[in-house]
MDAnalysis code that builds the backbone (N, CA, C; Angstrom):
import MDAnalysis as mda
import numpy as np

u = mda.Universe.empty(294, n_residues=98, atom_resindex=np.repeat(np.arange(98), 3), trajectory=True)
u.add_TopologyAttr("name", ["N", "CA", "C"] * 98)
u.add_TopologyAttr("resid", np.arange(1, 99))
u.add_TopologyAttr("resname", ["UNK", "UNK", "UNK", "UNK", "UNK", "UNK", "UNK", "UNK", "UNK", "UNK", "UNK", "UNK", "UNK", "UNK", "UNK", "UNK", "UNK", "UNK", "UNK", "UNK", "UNK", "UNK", "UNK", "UNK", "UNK", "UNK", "UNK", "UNK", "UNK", "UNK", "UNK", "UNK", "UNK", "UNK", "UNK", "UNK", "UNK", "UNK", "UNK", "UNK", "UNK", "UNK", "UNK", "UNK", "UNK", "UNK", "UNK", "UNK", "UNK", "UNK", "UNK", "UNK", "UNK", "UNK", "UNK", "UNK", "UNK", "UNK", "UNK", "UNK", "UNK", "UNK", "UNK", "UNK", "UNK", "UNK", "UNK", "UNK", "UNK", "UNK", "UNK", "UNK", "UNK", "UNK", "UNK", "UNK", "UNK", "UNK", "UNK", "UNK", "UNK", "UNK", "UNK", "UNK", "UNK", "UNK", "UNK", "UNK", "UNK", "UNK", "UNK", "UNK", "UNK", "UNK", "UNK", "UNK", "UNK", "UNK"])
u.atoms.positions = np.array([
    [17.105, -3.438, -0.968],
    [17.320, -2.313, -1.855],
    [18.412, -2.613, -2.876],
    [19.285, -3.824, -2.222],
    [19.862, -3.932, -3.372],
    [19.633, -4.649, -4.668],
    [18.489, -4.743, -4.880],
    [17.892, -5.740, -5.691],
    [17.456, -4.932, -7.064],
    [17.776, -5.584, -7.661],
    [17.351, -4.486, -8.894],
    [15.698, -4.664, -9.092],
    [14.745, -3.515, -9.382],
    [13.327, -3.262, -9.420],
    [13.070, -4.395, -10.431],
    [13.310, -4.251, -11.559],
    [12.830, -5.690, -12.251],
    [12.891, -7.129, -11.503],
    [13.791, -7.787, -10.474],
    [13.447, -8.878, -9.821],
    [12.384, -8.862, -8.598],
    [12.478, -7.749, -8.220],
    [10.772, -7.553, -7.300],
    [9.928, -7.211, -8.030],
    [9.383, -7.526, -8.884],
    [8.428, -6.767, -9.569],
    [7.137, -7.957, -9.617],
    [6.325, -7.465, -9.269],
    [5.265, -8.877, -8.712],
    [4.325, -8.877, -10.062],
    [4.669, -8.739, -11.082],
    [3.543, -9.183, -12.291],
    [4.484, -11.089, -12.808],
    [3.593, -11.258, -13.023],
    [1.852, -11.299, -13.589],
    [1.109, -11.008, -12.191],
    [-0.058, -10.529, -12.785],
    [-1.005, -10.288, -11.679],
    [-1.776, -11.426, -11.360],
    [-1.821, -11.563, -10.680],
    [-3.254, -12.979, -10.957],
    [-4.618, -12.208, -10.725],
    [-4.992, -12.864, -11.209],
    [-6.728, -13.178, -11.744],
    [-7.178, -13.234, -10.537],
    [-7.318, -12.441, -9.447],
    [-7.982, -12.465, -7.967],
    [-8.154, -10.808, -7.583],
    [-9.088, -10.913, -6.829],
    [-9.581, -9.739, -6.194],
    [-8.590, -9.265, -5.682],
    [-8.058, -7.929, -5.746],
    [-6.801, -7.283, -4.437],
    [-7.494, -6.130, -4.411],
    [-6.962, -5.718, -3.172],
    [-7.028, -4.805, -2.039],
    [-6.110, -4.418, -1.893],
    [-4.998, -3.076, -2.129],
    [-3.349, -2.581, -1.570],
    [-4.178, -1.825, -0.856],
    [-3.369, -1.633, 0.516],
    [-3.740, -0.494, 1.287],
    [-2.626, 0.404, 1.919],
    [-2.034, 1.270, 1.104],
    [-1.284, 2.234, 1.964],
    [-1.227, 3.169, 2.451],
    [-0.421, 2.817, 3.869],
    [-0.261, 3.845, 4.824],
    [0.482, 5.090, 4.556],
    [-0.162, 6.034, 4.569],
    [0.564, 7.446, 3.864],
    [0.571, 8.401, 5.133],
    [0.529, 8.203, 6.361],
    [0.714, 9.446, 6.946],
    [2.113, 9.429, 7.662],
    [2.963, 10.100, 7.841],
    [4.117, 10.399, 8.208],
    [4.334, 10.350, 9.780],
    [5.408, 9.393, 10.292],
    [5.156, 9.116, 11.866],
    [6.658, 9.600, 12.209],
    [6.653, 10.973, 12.686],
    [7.947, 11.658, 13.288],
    [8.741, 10.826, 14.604],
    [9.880, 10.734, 14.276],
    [10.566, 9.820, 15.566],
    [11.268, 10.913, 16.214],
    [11.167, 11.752, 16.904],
    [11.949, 12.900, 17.413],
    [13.223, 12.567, 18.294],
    [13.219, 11.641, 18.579],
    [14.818, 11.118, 19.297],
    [15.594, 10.646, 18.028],
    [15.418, 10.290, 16.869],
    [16.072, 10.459, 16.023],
    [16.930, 11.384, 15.388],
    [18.610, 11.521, 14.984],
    [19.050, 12.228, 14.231],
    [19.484, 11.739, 13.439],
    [19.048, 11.949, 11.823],
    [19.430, 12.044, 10.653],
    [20.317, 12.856, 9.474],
    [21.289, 12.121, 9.080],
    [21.753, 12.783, 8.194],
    [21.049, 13.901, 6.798],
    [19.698, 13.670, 7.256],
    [19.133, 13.774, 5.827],
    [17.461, 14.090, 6.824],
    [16.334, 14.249, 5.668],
    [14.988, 15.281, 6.014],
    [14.279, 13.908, 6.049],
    [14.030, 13.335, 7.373],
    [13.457, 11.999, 7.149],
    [11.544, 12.361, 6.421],
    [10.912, 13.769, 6.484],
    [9.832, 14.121, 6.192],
    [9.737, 13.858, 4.725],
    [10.544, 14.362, 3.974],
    [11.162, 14.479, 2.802],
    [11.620, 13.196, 2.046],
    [12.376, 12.516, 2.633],
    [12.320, 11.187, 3.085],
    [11.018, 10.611, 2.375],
    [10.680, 10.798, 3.443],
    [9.260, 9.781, 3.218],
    [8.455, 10.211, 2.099],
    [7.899, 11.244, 2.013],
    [7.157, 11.891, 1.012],
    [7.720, 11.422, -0.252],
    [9.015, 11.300, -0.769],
    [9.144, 10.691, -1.707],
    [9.228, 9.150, -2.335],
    [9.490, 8.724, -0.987],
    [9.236, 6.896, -0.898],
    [7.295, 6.922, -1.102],
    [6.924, 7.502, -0.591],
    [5.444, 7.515, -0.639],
    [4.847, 7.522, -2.431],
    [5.780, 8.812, -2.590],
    [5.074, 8.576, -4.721],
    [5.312, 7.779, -4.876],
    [6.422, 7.129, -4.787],
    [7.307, 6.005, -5.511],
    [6.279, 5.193, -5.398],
    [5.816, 4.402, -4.067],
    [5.344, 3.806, -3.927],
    [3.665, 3.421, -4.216],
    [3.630, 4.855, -4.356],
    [1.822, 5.094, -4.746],
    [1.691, 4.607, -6.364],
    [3.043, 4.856, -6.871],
    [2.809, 4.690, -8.604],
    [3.324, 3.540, -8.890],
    [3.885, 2.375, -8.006],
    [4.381, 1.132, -8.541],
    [3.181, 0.324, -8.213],
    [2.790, 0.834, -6.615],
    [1.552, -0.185, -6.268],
    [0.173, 0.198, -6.846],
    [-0.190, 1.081, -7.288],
    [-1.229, 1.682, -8.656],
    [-1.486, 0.891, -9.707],
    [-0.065, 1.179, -10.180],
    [0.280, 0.268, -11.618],
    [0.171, -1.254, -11.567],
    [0.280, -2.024, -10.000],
    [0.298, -3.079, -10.027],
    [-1.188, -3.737, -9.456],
    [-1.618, -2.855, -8.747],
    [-3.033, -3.118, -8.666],
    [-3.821, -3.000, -9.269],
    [-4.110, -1.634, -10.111],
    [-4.951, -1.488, -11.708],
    [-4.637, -2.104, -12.529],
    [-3.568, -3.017, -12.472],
    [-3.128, -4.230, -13.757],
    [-4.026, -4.942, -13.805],
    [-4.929, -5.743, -12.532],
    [-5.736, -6.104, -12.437],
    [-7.047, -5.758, -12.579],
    [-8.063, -6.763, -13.470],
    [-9.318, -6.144, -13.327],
    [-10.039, -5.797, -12.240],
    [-9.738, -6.802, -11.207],
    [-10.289, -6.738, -9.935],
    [-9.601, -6.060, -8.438],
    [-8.327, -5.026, -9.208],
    [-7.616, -4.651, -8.531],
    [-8.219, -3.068, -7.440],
    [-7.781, -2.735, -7.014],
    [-8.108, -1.667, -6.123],
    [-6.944, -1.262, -5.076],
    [-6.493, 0.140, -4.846],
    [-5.708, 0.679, -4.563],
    [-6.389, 1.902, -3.231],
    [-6.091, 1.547, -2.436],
    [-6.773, 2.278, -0.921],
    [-5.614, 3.150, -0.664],
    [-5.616, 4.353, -0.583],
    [-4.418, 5.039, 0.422],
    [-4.872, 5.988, 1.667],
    [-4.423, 5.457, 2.991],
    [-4.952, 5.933, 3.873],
    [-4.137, 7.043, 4.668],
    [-4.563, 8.358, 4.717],
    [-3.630, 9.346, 4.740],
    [-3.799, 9.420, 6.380],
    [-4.478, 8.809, 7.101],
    [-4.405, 8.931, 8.677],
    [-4.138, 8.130, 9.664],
    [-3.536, 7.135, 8.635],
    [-2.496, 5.523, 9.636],
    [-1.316, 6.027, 8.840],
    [-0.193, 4.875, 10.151],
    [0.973, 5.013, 9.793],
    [1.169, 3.248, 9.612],
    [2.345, 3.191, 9.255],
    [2.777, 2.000, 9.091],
    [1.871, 0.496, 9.469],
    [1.575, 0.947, 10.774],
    [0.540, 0.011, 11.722],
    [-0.860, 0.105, 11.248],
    [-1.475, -0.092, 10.188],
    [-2.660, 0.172, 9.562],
    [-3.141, -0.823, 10.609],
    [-3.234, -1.879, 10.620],
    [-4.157, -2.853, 11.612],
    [-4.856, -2.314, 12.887],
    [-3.547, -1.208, 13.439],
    [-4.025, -1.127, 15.018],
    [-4.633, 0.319, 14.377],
    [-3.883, 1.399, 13.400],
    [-4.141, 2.387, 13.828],
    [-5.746, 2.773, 12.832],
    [-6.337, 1.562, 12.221],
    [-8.069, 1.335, 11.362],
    [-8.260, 0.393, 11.139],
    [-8.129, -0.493, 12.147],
    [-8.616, -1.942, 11.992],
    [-10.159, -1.657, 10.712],
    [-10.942, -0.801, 10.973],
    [-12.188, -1.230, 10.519],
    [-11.792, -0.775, 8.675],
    [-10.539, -0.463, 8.422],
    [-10.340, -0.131, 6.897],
    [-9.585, -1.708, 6.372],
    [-9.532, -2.247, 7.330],
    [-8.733, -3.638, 6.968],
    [-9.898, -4.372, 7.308],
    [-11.285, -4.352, 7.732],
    [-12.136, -5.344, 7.753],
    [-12.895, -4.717, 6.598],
    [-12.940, -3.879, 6.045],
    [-13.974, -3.286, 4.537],
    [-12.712, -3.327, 3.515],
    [-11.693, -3.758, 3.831],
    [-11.002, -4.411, 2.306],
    [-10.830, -5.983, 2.228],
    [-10.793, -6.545, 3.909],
    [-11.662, -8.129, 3.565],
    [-12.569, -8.241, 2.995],
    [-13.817, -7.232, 3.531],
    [-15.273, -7.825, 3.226],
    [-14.917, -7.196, 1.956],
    [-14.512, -6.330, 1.198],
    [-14.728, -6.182, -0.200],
    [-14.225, -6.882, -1.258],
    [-13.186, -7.728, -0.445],
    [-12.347, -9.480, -1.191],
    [-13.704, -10.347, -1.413],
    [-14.360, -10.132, -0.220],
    [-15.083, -11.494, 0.190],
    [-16.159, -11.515, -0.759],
    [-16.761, -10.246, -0.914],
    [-17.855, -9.874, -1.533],
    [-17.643, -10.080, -3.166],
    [-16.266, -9.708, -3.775],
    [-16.157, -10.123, -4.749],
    [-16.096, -11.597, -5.550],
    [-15.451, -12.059, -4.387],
    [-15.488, -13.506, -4.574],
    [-16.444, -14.383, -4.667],
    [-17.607, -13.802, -3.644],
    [-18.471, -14.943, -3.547],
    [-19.754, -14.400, -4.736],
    [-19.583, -13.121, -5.452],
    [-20.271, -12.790, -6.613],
    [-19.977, -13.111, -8.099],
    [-18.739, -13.883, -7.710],
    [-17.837, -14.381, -8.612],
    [-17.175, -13.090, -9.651],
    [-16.917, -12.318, -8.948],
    [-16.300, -11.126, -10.008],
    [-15.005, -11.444, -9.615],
])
């Protein structure tokens, strides 16, 4: 975080098929106490994040932007089958040559 946004900033895009897939549903830690509304919290890391990784995936022609509002962090375990239909939709592009 301490990095200023212009040195993370992943453009150029390359010229390849992408797939972002984010996890948007909110995973309450209830043994947690916070100084602050970790719900609230999140919800706003979430725009942030919906409009940098948008912008950086629609940069691309072949870009695509998935947001999955019913995994948390753990997309793999918690829809494996949304991470095998954004392979196969890599794969498919590729081998059609788009």
């Amino acid at each position: 975080m301490e990095i200023d946004l212009q040195d993370r900033d992943l453009r150029p895009v390359p010229d390849v098929p992408i797939v972002v897939v984010v996890a948007a549903k909110y995973l309450a830690v209830p043994s947690m106490r916070l100084p602050y509304d970790p719900h609230a919290h999140f919800e706003a890391d979430l725009r942030y994040r919906l409009r940098i990784l948008q912008e950086w995936a629609l940069a691309s022609p072949r870009g695509t932007l998935v947001t999955s509002n019913h995994t948390t962090h753990a997309v793999t375990r918690d829809d494996p089958a949304l991470i095998v239909s954004a392979v196969q939709r890599i794969l498919s592009a590729v081998s059609n040559g788009q």
